[in-house]
C-alpha positions as CSV (number, residue, x, y, z in Angstrom):
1,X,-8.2,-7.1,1.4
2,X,-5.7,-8.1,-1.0
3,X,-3.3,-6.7,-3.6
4,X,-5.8,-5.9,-6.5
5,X,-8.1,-4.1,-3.7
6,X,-5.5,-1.4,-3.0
7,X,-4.7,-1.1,-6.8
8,X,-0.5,-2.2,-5.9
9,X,1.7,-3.8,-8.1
10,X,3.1,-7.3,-7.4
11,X,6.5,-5.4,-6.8
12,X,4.8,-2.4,-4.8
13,X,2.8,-4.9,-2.5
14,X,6.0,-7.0,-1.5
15,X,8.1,-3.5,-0.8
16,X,5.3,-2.5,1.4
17,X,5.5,-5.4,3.7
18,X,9.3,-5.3,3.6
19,X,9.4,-2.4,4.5
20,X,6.9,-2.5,7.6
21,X,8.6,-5.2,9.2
22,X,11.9,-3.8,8.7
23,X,11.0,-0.4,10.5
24,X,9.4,-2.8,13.2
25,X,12.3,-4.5,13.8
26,X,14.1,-1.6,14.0
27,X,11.3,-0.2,16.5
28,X,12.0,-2.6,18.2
29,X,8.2,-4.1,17.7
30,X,9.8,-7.7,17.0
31,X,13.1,-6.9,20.2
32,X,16.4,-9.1,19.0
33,X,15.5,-13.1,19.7
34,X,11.5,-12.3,19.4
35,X,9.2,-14.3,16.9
36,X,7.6,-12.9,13.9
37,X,4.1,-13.7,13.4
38,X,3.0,-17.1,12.1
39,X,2.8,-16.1,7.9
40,X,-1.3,-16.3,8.1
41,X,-1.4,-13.7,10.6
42,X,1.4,-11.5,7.8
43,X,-1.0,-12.4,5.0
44,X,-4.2,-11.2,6.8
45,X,-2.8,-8.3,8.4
46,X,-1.3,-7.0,5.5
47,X,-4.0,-8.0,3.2
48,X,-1.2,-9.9,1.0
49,X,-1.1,-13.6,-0.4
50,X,1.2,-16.0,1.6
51,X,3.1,-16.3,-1.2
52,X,3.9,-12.7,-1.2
53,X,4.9,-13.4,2.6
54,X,7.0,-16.0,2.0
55,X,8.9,-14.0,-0.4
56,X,9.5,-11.0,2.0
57,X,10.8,-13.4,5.0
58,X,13.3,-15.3,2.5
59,X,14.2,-11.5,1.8
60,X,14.9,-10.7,5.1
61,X,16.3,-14.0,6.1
62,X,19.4,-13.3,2.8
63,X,19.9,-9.6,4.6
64,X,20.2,-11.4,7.8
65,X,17.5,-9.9,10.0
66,X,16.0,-13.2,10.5
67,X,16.8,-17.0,10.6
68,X,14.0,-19.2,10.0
69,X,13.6,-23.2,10.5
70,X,10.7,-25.6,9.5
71,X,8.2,-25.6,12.0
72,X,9.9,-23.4,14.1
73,X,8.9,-19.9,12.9
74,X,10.9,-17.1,11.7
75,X,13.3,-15.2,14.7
76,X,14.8,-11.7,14.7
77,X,18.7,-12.2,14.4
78,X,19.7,-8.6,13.5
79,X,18.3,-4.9,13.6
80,X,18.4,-2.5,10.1
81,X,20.9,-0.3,12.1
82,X,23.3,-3.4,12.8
83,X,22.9,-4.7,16.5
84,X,23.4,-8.3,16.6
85,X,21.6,-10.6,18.9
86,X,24.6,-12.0,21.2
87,X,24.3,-15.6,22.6
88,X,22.6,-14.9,25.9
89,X,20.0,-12.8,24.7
90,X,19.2,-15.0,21.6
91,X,18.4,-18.0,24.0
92,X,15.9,-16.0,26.8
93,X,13.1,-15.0,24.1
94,X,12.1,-17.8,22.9
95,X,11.4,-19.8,26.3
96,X,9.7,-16.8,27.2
97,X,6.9,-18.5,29.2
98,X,4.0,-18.4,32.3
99,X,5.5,-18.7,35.6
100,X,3.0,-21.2,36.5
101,X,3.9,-23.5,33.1
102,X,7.8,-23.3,34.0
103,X,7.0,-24.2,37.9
104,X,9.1,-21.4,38.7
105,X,9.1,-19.6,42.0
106,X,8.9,-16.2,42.2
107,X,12.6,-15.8,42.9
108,X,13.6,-17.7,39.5
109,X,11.2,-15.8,37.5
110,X,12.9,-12.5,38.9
111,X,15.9,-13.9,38.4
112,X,15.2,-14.8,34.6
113,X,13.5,-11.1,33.6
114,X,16.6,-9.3,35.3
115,X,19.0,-11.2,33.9
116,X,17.7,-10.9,30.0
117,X,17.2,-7.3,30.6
118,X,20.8,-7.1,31.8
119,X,21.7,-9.0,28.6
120,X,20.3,-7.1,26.5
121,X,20.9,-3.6,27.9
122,X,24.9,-4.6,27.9
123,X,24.0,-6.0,24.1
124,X,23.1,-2.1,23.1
125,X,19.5,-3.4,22.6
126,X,18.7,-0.4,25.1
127,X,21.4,1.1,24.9
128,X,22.5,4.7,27.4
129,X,19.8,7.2,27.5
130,X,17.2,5.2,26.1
131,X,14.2,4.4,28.1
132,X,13.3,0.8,28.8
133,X,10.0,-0.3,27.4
134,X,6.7,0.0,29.6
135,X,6.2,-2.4,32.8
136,X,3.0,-3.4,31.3
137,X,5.2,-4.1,28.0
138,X,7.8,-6.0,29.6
139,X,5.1,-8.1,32.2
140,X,3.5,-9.1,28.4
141,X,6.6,-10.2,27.0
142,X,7.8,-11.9,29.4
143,X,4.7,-13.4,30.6
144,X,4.6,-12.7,34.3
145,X,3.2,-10.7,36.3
146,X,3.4,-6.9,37.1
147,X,4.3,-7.4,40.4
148,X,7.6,-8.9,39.3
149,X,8.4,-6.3,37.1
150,X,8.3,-4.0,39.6
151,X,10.9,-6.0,41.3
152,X,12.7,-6.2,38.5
153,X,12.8,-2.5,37.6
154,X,13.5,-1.8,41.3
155,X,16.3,-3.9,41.6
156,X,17.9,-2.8,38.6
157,X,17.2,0.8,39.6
158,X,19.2,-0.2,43.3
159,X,22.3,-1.4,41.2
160,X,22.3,1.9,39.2
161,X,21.4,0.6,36.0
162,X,18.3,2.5,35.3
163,X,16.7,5.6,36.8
164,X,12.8,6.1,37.2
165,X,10.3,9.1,37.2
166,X,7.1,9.2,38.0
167,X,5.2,9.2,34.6
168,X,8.2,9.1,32.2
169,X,9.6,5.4,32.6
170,X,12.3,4.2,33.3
171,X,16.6,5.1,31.8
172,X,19.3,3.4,30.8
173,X,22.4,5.3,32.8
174,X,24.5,2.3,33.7
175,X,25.5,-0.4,31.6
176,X,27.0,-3.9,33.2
177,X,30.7,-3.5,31.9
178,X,30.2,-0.1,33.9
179,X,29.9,2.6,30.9
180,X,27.6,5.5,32.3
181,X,25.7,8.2,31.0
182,X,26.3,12.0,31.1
183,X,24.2,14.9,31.9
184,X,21.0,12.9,29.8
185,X,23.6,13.3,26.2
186,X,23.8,9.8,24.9
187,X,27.7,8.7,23.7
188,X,26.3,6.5,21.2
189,X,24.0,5.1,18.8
190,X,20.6,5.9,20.1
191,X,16.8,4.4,18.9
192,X,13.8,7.0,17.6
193,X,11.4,5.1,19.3
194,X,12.4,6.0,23.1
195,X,13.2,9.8,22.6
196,X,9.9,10.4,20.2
197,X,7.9,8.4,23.1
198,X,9.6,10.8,26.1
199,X,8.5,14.0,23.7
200,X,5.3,12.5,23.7
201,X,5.1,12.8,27.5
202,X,5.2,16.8,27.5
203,X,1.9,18.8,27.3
204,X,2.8,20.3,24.2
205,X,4.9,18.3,21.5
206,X,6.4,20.0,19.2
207,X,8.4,17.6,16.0
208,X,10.8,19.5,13.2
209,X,12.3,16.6,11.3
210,X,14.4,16.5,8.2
211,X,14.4,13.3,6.5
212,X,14.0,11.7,2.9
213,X,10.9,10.0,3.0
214,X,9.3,10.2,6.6
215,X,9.2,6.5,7.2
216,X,10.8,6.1,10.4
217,X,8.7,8.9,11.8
218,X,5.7,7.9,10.4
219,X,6.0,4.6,12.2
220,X,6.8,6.1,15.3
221,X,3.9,8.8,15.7
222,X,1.2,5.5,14.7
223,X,3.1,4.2,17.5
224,X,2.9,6.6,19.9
225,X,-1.0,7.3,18.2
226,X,-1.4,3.8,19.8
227,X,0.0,4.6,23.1
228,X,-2.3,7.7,23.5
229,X,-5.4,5.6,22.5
230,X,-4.4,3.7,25.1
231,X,-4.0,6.4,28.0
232,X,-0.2,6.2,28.0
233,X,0.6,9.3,26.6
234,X,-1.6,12.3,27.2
235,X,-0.3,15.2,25.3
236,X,-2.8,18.4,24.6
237,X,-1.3,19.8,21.5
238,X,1.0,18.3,18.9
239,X,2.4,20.2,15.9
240,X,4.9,18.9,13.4
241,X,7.1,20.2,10.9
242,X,8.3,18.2,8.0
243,X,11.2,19.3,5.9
244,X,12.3,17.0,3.3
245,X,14.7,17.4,0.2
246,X,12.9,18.1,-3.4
247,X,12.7,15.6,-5.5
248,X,12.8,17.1,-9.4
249,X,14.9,16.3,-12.1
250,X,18.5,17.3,-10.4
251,X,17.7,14.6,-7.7
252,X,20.5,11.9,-8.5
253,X,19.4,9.0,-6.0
254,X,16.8,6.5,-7.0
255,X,19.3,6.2,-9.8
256,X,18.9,2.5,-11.7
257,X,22.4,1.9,-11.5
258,X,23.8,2.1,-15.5
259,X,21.0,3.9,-16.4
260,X,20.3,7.2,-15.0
261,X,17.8,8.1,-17.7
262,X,15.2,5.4,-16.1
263,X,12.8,7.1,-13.8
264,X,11.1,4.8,-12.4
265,X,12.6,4.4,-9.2
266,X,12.1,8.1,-8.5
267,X,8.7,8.3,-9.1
268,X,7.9,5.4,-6.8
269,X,10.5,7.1,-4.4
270,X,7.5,10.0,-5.1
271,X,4.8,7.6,-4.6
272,X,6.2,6.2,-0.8
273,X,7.3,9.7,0.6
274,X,3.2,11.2,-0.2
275,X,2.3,8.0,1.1
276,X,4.1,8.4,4.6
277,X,3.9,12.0,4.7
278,X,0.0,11.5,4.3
279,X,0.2,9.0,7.1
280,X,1.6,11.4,9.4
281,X,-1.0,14.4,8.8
282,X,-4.2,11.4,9.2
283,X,-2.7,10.2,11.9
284,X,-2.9,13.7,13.5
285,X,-6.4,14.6,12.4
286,X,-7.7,11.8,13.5
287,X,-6.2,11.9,17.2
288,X,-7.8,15.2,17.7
289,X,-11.2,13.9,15.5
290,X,-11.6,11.5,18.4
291,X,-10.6,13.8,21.1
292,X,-7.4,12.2,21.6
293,X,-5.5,15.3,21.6
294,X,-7.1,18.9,21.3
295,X,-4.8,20.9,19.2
296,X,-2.8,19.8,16.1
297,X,-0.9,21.2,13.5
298,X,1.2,19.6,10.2
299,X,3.0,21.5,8.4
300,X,5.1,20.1,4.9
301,X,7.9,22.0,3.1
302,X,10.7,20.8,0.4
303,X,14.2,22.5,0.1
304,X,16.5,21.9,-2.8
305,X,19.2,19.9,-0.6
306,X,20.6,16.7,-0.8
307,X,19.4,14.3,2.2
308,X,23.1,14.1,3.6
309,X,21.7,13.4,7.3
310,X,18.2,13.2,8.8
311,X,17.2,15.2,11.6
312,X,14.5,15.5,14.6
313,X,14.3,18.1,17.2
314,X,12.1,17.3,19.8
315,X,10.2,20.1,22.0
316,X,12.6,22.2,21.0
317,X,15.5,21.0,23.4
318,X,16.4,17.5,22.3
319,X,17.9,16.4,19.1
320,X,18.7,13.3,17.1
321,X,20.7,13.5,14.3
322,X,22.7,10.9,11.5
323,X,24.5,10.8,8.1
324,X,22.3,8.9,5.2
325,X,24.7,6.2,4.1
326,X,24.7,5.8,0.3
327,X,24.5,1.9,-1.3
328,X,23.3,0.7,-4.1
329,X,20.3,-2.1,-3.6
330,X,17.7,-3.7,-5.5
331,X,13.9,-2.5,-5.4
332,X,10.9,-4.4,-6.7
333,X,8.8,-2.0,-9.9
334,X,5.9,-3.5,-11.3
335,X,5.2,-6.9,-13.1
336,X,8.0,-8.1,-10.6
337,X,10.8,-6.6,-12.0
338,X,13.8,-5.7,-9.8
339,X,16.3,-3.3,-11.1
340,X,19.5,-2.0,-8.6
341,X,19.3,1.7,-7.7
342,X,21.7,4.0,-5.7
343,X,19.9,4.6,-2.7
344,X,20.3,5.9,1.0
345,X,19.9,4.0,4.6
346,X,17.7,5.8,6.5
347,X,15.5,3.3,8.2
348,X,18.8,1.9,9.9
349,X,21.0,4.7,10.1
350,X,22.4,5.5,13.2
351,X,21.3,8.5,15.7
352,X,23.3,10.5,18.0
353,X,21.6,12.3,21.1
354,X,22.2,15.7,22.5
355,X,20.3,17.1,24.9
356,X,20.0,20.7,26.1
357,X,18.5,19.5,29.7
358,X,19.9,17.9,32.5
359,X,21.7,18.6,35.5
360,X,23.6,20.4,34.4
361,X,23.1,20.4,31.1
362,X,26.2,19.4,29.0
363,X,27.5,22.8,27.6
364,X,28.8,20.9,24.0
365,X,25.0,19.2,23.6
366,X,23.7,22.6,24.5
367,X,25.4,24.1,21.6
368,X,24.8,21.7,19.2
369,X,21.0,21.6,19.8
370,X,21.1,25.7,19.4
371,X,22.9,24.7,16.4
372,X,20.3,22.9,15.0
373,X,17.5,24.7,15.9
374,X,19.1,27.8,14.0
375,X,19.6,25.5,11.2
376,X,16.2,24.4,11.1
377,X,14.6,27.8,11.5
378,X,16.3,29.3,8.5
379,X,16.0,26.4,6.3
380,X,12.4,26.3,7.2
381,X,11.9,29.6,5.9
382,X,13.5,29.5,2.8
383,X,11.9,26.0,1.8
384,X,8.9,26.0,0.0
């Protein structure tokens, strides 16, 4: 498939990859120091000319997500939400490689896997409270086998770095420079993908999310869609709630910038937010069209509020929450004109975790996640 088959403009095409691999990066798809795909791959995946690749990477490259050489393929250098790839970590993925092919003995290839993990858990890659990926994940990255993952994951767990459950993965409470984690709240910045994937592991999911567009959790629930196809994730019912804020002709971002009478940047603001929000509701009917899941529910309301922060409470007990940042930024409309709008970061913005579990449960977290679920409820109501 190419552009023409989907019926996209030249500009809408290129901010549809951008955008992918952007909310991959920041997934966490493409980890700080990974490869991209070769540019063929791009192209056929996203049904796009290589030209139109080509284009997106030298845009990401001039943001500073990637760096790219000749020959060498493009590498991920920085994540939408600002985490850098420090020295250490940028040098382990790409001589990520067979044990056999290295001659290594099963003591250096333990050694290698813990100490990148290290790395990158000190780097904020995975950062408190966030779960580490799957062992099957990290055995795939890495290229060895499970066995030595287990290791791996066992040794870390003896040094107090991580903490494991029986069918929920594996924690970040411990950090190298010794910072710890508290009663399951996270002190810091925090990544969706981890906390959407640990609602995921309930029987019954429930998502209430406030957000401008929906990308982010879009993204995530295909993700986690994957995981289930997969038998990773077994939920029975799943119901979401998507609040977002209404976009009529009071809504001041998507401004051109000099010209707030040009529209055009809302209505494709329009055009991606029914595009996601779409996303998320097939994505549901078809897990339980398959039998995937057996119960679902999507429900969509707007509210006439500006998007200062976005917001997701999960199951009803944890919450992620984070202030839009407003910049202005150049978009691609159609016959490849580019025009500078004032805009939000959402995709990258950051996340703070509070938690209403634990033991005990942290009495301030507690409070704020009542907080938001009040919040929620009574927007919810009024919205339309």
């Amino acid at each position: 498939m190419n552009e023409d088959d989907r019926g996209e403009s030249a500009g809408s095409v290129y901010d549809r990859v951008e955008r992918a691999l952007v909310s991959e990066i920041e997934a966490g798809t493409y980890p700080l120091g990974a490869m991209l795909p070769p540019q063929r791959e791009m192209a056929d995946r996203f049904g796009v000319s290589r030209d139109t690749v080509q284009r997106v990477l030298k845009s990401l490259q001039d943001q500073g997500y990637i760096e790219s050489r000749q020959g060498s393929g493009s590498r991920v250098v920085r994540t939408p939400s600002g985490r850098g790839i420090p020295t250490r970590t940028a040098r382990v993925a790409p001589h990520l490689r067979e044990e056999t092919s290295r001659g290594e003995n099963s003591g250096s290839v333990h050694d290698r896997v813990e100490r990148a993990l290290l790395s990158e858990i000190e780097a904020g890659t995975y950062p408190l409270g966030t779960r580490l990926p799957t062992q099957r994940d990290v055995a795939r990255r890495f290229e060895v086998s499970r066995d030595t993952v287990q290791g791996v994951f066992r040794s870390l767990r003896d040094q107090g770095y991580i903490e494991s459950r029986q069918g929920s993965g594996s924690r970040v409470v411990r950090t190298p420079s010794g910072r710890g984690s508290r009663a399951r709240t996270d002190q810091g910045p925090v990544r969706l993908d981890s906390h959407i994937d640990e609602a995921f592991r309930s029987r019954d999911v429930t998502i209430d999310a406030f957000t401008l567009t929906g990308e982010s959790l879009d993204l995530h629930m295909r993700l986690c869609a994957e995981k289930m196809r997969a038998g990773e994730l077994r939920p029975e019912s799943i119901r979401v709630r998507l609040l977002q804020p209404r976009t009529d002709g009071d809504f001041k971002l998507a401004t051109p910038v000099g010209d707030p009478e040009d529209r055009r940047a809302l209505e494709r603001l329009r055009t991606l937010r029914f595009s996601f929000t779409a996303s998320i509701s097939g994505v549901l009917r078809e897990l339980q069209a398959v039998g995937q899941v057996a119960s679902v529910s999507f429900e969509h309301r707007e509210t006439p509020m500006a998007p200062m922060q976005k917001l997701y409470l999960f199951n009803g007990t944890e919450v992620l929450a984070g202030y839009y940042t407003v910049l202005r930024r150049p978009v691609h409309l159609e016959a490849e004109e580019q025009i500078e709008i004032y805009d939000v970061l959402g995709l990258g913005a950051a996340l703070y975790h509070h938690s209403a579990t634990g033991a005990p449960p942290d009495p301030e977290s507690t409070a704020i996640v009542n907080r938001a679920r009040r919040w929620y409820e009574h927007m919810w109501a009024n919205a339309e």
